[in-house]
PDB file as gemmi writes it, atoms N, CA and C in Angstrom:
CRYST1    1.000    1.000    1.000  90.00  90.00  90.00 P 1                      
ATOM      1  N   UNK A   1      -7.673   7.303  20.413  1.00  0.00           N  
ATOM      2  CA  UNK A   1      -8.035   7.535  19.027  1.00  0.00           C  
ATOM      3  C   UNK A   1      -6.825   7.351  18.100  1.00  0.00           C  
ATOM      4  N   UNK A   2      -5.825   7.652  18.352  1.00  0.00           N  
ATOM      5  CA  UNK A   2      -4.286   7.270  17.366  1.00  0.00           C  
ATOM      6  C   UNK A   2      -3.607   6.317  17.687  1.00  0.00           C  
ATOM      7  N   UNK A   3      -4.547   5.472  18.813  1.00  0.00           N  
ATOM      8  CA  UNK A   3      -4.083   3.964  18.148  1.00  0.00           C  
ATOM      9  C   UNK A   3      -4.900   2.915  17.756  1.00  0.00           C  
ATOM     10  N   UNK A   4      -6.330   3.886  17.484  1.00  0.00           N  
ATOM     11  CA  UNK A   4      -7.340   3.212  16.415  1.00  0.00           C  
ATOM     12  C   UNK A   4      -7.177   3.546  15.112  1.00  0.00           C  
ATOM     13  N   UNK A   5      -6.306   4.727  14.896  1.00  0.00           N  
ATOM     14  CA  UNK A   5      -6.123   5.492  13.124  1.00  0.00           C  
ATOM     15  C   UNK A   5      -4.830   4.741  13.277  1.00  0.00           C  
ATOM     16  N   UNK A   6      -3.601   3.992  14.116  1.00  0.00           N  
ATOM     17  CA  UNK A   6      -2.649   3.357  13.465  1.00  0.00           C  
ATOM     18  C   UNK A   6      -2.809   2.078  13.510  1.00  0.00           C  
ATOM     19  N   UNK A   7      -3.512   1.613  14.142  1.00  0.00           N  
ATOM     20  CA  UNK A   7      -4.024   0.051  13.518  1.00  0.00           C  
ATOM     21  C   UNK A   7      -4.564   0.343  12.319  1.00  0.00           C  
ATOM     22  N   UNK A   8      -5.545   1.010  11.973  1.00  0.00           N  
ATOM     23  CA  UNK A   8      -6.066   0.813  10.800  1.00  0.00           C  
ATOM     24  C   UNK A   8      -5.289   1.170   9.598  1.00  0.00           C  
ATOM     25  N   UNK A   9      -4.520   2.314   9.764  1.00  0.00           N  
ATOM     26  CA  UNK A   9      -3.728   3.086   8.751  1.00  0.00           C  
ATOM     27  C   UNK A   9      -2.648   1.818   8.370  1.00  0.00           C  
ATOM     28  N   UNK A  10      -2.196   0.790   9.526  1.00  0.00           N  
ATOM     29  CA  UNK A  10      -1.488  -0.416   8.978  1.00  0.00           C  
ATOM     30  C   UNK A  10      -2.004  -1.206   8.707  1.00  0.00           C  
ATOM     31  N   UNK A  11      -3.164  -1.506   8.788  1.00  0.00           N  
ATOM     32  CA  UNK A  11      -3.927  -2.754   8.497  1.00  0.00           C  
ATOM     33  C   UNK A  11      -4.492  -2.938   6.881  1.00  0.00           C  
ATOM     34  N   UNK A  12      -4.917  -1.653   7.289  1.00  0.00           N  
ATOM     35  CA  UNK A  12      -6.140  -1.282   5.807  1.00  0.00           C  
ATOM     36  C   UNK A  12      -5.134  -0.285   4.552  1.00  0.00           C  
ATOM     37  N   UNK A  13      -4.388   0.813   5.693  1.00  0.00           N  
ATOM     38  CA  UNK A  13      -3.893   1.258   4.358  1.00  0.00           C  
ATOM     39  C   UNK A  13      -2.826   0.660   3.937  1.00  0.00           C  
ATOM     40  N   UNK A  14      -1.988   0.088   4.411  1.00  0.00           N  
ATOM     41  CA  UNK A  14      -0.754  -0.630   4.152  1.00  0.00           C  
ATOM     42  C   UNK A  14      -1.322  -1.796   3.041  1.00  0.00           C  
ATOM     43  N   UNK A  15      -2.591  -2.233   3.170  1.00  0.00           N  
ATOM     44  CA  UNK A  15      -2.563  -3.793   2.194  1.00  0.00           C  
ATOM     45  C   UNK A  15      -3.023  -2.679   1.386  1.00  0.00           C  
ATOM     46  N   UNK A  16      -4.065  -1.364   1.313  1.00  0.00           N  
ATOM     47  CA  UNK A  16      -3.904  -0.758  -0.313  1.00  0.00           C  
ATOM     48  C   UNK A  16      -3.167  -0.050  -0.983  1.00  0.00           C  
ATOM     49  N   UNK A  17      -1.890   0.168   0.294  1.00  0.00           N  
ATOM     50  CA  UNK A  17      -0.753   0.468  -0.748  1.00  0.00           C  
ATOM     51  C   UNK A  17      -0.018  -0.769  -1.299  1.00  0.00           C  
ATOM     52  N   UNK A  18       0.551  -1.493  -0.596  1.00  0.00           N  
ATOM     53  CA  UNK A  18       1.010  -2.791  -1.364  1.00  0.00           C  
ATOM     54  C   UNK A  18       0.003  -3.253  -2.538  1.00  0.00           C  
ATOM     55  N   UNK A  19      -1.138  -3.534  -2.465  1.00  0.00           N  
ATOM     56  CA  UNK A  19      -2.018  -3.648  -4.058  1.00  0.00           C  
ATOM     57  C   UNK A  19      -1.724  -2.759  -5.189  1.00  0.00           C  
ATOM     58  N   UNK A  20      -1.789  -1.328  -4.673  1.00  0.00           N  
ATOM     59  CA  UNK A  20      -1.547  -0.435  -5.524  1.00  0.00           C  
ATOM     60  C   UNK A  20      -0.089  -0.488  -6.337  1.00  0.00           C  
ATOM     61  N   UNK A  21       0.683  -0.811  -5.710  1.00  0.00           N  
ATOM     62  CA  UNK A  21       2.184  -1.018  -5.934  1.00  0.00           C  
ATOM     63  C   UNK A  21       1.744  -1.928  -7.022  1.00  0.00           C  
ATOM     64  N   UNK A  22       1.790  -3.072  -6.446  1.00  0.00           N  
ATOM     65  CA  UNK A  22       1.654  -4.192  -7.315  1.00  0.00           C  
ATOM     66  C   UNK A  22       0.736  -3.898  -8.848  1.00  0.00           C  
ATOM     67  N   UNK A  23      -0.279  -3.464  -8.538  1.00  0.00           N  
ATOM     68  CA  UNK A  23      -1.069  -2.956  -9.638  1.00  0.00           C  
ATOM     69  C   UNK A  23      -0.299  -2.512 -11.159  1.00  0.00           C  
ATOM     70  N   UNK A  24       0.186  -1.328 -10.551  1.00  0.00           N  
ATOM     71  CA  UNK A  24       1.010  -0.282 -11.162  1.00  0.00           C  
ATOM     72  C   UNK A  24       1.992  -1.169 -11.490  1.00  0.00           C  
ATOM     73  N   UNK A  25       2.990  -2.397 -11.119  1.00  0.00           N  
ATOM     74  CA  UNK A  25       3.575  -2.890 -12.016  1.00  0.00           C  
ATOM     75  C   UNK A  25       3.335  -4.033 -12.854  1.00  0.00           C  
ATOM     76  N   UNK A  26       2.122  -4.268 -13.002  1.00  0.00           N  
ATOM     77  CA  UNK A  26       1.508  -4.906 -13.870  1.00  0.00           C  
ATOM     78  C   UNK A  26       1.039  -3.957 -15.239  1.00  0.00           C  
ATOM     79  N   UNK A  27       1.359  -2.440 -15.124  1.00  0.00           N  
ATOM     80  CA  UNK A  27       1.473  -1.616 -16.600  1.00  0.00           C  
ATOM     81  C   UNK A  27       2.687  -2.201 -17.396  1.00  0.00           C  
ATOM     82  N   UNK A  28       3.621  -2.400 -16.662  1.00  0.00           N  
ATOM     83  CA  UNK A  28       5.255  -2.658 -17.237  1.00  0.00           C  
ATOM     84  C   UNK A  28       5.818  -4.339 -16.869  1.00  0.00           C  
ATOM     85  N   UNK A  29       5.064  -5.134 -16.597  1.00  0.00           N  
ATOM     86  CA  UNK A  29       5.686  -6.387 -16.540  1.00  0.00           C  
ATOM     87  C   UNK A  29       4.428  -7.442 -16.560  1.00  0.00           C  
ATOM     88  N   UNK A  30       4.638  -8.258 -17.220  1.00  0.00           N  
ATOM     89  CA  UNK A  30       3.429  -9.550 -17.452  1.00  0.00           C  
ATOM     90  C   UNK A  30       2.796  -9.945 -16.351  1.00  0.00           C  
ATOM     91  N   UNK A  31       1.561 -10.201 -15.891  1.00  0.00           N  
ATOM     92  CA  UNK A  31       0.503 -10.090 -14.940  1.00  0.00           C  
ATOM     93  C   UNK A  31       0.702 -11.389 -14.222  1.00  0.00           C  
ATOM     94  N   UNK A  32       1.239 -12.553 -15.278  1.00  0.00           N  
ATOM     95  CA  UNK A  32       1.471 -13.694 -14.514  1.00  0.00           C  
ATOM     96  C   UNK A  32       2.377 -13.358 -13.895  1.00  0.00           C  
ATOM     97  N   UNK A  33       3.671 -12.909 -14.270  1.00  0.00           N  
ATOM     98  CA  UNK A  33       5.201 -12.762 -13.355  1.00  0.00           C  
ATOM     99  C   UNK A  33       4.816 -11.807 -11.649  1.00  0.00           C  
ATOM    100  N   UNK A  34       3.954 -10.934 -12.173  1.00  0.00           N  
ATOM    101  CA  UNK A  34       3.503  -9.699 -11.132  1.00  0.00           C  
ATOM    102  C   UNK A  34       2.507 -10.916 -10.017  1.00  0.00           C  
ATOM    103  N   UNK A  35       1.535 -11.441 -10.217  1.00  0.00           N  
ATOM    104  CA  UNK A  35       1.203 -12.170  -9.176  1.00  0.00           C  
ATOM    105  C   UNK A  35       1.757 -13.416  -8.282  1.00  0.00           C  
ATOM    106  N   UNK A  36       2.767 -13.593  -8.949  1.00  0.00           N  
ATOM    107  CA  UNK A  36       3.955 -14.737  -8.271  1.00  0.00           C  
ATOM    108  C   UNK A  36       4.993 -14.143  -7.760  1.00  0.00           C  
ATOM    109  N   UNK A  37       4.745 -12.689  -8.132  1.00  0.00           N  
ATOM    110  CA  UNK A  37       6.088 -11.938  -7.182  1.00  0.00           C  
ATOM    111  C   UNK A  37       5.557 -11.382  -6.124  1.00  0.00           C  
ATOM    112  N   UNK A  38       4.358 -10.855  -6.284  1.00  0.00           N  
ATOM    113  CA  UNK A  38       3.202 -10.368  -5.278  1.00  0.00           C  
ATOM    114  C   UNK A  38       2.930 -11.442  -3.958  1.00  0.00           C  
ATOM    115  N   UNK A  39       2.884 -12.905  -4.372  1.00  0.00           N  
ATOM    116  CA  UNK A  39       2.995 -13.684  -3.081  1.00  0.00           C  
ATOM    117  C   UNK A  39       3.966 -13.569  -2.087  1.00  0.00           C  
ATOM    118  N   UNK A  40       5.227 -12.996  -2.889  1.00  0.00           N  
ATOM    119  CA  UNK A  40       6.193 -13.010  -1.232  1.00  0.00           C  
ATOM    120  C   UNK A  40       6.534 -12.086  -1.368  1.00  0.00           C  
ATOM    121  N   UNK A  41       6.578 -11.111  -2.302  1.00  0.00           N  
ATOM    122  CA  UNK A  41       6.711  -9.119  -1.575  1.00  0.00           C  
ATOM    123  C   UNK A  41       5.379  -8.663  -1.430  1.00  0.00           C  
ATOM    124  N   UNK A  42       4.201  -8.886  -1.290  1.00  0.00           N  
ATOM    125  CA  UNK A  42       3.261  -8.409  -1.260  1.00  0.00           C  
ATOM    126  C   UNK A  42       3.202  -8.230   0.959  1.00  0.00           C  
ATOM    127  N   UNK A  43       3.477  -9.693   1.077  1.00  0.00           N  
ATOM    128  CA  UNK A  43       3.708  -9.569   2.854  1.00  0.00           C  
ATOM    129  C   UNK A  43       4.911  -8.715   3.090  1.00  0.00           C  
ATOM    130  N   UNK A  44       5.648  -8.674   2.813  1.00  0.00           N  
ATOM    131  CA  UNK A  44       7.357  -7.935   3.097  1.00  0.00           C  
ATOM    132  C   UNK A  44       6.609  -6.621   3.194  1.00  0.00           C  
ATOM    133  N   UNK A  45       6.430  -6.247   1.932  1.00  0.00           N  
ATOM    134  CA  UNK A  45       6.247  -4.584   2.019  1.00  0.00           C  
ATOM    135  C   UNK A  45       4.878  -4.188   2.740  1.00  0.00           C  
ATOM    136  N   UNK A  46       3.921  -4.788   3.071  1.00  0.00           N  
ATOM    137  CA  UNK A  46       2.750  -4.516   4.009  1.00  0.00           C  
ATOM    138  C   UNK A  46       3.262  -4.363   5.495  1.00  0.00           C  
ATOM    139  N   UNK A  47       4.381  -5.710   5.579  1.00  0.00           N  
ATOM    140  CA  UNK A  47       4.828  -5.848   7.064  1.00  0.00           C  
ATOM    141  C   UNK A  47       5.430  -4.705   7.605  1.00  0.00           C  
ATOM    142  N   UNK A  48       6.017  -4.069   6.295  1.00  0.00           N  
ATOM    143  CA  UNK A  48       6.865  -2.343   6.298  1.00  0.00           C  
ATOM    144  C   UNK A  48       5.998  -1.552   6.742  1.00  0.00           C  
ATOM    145  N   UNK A  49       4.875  -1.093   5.590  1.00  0.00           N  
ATOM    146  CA  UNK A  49       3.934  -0.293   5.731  1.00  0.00           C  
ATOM    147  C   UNK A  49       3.416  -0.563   7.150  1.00  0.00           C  
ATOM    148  N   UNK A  50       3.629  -1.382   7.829  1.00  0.00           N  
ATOM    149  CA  UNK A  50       1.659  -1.511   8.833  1.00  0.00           C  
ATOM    150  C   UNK A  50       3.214  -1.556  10.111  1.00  0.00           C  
ATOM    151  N   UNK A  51       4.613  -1.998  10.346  1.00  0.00           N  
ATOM    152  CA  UNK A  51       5.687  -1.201  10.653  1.00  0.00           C  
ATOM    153  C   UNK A  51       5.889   0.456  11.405  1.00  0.00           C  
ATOM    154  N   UNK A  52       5.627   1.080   9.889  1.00  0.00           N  
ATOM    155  CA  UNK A  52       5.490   2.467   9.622  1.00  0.00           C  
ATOM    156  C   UNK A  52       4.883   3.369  10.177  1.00  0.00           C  
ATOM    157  N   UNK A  53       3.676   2.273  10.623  1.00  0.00           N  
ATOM    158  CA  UNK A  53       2.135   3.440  10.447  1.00  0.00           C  
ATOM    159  C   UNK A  53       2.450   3.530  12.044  1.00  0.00           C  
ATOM    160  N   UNK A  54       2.959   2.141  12.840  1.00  0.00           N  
ATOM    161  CA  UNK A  54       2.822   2.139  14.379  1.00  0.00           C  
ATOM    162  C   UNK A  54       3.785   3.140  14.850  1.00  0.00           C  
ATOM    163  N   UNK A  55       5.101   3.200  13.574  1.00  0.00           N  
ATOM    164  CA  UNK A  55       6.104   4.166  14.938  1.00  0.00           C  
ATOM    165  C   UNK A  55       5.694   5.899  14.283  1.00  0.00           C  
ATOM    166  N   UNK A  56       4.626   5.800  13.574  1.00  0.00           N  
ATOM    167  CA  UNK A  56       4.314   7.240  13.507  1.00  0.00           C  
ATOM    168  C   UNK A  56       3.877   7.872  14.840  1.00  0.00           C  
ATOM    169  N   UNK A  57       3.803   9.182  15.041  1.00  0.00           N  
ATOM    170  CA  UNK A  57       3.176   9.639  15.831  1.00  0.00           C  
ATOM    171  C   UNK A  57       2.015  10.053  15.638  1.00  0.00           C  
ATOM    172  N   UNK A  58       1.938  10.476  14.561  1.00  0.00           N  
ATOM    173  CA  UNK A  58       0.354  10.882  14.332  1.00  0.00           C  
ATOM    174  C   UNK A  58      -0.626   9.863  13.195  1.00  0.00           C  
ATOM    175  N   UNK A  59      -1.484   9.313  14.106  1.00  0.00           N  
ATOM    176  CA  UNK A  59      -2.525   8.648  12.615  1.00  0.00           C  
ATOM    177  C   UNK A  59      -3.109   9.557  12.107  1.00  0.00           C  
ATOM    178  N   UNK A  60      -3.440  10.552  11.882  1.00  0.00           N  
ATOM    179  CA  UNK A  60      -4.010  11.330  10.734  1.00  0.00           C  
ATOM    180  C   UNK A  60      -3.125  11.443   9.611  1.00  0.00           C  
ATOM    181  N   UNK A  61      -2.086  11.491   9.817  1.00  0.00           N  
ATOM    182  CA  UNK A  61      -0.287  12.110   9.092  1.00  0.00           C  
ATOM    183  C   UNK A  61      -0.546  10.259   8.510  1.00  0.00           C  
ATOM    184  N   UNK A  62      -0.167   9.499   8.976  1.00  0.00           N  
ATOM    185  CA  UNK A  62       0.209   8.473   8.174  1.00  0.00           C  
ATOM    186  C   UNK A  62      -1.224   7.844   7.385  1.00  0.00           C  
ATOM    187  N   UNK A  63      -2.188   7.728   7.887  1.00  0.00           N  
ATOM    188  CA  UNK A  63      -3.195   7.769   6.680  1.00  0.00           C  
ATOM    189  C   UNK A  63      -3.913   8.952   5.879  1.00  0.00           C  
ATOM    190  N   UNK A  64      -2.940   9.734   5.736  1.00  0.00           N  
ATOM    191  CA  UNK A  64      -2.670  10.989   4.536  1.00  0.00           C  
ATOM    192  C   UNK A  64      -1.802  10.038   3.647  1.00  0.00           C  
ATOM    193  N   UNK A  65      -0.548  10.091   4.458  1.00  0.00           N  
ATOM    194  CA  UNK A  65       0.561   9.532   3.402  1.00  0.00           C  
ATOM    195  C   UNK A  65       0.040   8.560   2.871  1.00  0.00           C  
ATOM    196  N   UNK A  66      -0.858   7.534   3.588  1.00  0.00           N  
ATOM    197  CA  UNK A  66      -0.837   5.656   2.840  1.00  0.00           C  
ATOM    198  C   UNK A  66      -1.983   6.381   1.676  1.00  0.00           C  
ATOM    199  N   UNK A  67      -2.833   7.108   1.673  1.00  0.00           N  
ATOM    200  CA  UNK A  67      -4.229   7.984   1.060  1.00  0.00           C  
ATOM    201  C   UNK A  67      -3.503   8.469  -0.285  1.00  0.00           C  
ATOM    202  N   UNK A  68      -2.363   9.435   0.032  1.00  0.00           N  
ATOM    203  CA  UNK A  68      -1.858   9.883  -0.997  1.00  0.00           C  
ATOM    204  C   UNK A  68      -0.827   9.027  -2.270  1.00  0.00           C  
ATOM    205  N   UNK A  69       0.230   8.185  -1.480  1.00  0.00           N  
ATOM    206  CA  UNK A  69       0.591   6.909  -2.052  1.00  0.00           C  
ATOM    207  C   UNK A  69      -0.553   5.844  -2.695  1.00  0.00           C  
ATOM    208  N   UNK A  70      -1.400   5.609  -2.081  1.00  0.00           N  
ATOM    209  CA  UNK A  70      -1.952   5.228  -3.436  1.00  0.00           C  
ATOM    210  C   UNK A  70      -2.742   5.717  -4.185  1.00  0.00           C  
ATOM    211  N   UNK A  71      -3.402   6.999  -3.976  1.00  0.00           N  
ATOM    212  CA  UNK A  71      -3.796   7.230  -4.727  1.00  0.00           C  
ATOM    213  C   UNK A  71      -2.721   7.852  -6.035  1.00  0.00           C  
ATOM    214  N   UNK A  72      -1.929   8.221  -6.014  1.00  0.00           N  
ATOM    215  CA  UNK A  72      -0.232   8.421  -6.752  1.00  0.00           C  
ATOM    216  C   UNK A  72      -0.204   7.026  -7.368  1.00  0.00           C  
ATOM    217  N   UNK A  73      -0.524   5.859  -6.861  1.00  0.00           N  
ATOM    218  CA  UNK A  73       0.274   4.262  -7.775  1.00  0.00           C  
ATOM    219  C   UNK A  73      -1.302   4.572  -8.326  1.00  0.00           C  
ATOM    220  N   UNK A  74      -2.219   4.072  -7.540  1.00  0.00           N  
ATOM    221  CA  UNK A  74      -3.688   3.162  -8.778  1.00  0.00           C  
ATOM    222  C   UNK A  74      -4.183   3.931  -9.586  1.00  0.00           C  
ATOM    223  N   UNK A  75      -3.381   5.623  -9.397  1.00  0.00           N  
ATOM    224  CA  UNK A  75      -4.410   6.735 -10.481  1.00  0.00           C  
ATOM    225  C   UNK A  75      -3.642   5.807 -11.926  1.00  0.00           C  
ATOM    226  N   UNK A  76      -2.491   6.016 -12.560  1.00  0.00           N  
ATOM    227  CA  UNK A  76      -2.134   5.288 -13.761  1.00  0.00           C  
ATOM    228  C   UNK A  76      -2.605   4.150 -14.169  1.00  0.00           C  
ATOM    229  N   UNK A  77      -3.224   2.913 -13.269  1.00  0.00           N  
ATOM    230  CA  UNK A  77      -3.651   2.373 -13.428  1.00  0.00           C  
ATOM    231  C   UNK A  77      -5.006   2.004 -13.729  1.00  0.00           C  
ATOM    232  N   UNK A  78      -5.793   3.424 -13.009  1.00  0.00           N  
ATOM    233  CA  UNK A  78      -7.096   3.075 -12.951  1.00  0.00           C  
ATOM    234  C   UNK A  78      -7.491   3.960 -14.252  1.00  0.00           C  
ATOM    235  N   UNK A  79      -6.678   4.734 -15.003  1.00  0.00           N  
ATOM    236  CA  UNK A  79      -6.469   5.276 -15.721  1.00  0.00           C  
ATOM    237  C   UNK A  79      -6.510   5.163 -17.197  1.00  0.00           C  
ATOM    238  N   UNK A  80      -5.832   4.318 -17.163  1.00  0.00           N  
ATOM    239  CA  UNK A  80      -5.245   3.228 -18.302  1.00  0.00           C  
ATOM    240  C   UNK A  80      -6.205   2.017 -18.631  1.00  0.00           C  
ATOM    241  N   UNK A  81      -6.835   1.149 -17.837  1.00  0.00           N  
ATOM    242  CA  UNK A  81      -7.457   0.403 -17.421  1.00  0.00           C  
ATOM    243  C   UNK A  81      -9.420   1.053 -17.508  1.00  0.00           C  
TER     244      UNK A  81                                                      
END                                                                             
């Protein structure tokens, strides 16, 4: 079972924290610049996140954290928007 919650917690939550990231800096920087920067840090920092989630020990614990991280980036956004 926790290495079906850390595949997923890297798979799934890692690409909605990297979106969320990205999101959130599209409040403070032009949307064109944000999706041409998003093509090559968008893989970097997922490759981190989904990284992260495997040398956790617990998948419940790291899809809290990826749960709480974005919900922390897309609330301003979804907010605002």
């Amino acid at each position: 079972m926790q290495r079906f919650l850390k595949i997923t917690a890297g798979f799934i939550g890692g690409y909605a924290v990297m979106m969320a990231f990205h999101l959130v800096l599209t409040l403070f920087v032009d949307k064109k610049h944000i999706v041409m920067t998003a093509g090559v840090t968008g893989y970097i920092l997922w490759a981190l996140l989904l990284l992260l989630a495997f040398l956790s020990k617990n998948g419940w614990k790291i899809w809290g954290l990826y749960l709480f991280i974005f919900l922390l980036l897309a609330g301003p956004y979804l907010l605002i928007n």
